[in-house]
N, C-alpha and C positions, 0 to 999 in steps of 0.2 A: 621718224620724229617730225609729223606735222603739227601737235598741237602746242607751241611755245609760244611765248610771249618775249620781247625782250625790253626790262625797263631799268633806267637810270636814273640816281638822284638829280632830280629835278634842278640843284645847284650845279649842278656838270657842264661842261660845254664838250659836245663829243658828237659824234656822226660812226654809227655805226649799222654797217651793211653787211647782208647777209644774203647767199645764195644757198639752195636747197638741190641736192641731185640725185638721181636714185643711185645707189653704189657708190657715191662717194662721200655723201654724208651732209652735213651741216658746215659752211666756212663763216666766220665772222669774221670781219678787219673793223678794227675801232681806230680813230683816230680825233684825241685828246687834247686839247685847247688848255680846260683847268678840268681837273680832276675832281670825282665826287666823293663821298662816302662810300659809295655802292654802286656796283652795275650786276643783276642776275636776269639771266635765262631761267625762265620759268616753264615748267613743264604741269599740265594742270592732269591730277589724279583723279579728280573726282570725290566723290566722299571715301570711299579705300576704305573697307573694315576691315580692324588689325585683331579681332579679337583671337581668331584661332591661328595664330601667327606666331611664330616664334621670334622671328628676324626678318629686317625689311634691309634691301641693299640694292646695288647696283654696278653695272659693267660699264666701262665707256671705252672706246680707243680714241686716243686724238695726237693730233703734231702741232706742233708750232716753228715756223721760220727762228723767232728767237723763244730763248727757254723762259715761261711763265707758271705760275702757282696759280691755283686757286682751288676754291673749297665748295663742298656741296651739302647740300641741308634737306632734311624733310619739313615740310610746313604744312602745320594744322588748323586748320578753322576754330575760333572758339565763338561760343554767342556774343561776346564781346572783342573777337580779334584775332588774335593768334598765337600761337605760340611754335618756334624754331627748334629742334633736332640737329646740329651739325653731325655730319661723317668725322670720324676721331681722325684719316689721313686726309694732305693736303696730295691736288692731282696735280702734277706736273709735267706741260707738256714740253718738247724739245724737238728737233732737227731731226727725228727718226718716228716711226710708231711705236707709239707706248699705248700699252693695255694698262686701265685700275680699275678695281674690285676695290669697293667698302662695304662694312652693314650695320645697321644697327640692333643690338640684341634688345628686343622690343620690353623682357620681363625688369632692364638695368633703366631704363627711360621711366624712370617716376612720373613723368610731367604729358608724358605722350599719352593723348586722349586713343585710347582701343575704337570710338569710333567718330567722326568728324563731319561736319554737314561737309567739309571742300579739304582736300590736300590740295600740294603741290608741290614735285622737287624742284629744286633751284639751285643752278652752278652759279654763286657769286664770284663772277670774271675781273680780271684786274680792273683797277679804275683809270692805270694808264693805257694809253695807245698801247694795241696787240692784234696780233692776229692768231688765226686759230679754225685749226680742224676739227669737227669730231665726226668719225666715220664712222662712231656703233654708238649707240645706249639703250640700255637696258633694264629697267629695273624689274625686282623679283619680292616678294614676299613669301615665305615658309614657313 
């Protein structure tokens, strides 16, 4: 996972670093002054045609020093903006490695455009102070 972005609402006050390693994945530590609305990792898809696709999903492993939640989303380009897909589970990680698998079943997504000038998936990460592994992700379309 080299192509990510990491961005926070802009009302946040927060400092968030990240080192990259082969084998051992992606580590974030945020550390949280005031809290925002939002903080995602953004993983950019490209345009991703969903036409002959059943289900779009994805694998992650990750740990955390302390136990945090958070959610993940497909995002769509539209001519005028966007529009969001969450995954129906929330990931949680903890003091051990934990594997999550989600998908979404693309024919129940009314709203998900089949095809898109831009995706992009995105883990919206706590907005307090955290830290965090993720030593696999994967995403998959079928």
């Amino acid at each position: 996972m080299t192509n990510f972005q990491l961005h926070c609402d802009p009302k946040s006050r927060s400092v968030t670093r990240y080192t990259l390693r082969p084998k051992e994945g992606l580590h974030l530590q945020s550390e949280t002054q005031t809290p925002g609305q939002w903080r995602g990792l953004h993983v950019a898809l490209g345009p991703l045609n969903l036409d002959q696709a059943a289900l779009i999903g994805f694998h992650l492993k990750n740990r955390a020093p302390s136990a945090i939640s958070y959610r993940a989303c497909l995002r769509s380009g539209l001519d005028d903006g966007f529009v969001d897909h969450f995954f129906d589970l929330d990931i949680v990680a903890y003091n051990a490695p934990v594997a999550h698998t989600d998908l979404l079943r693309i024919e129940e997504q009314r709203r998900l455009p089949r095809q898109a000038p831009w995706r992009e998936f995105i883990l919206f990460l706590p907005t307090q102070s955290f830290e965090l592994q993720l030593s696999d992700l994967r995403l998959f379309a079928a």
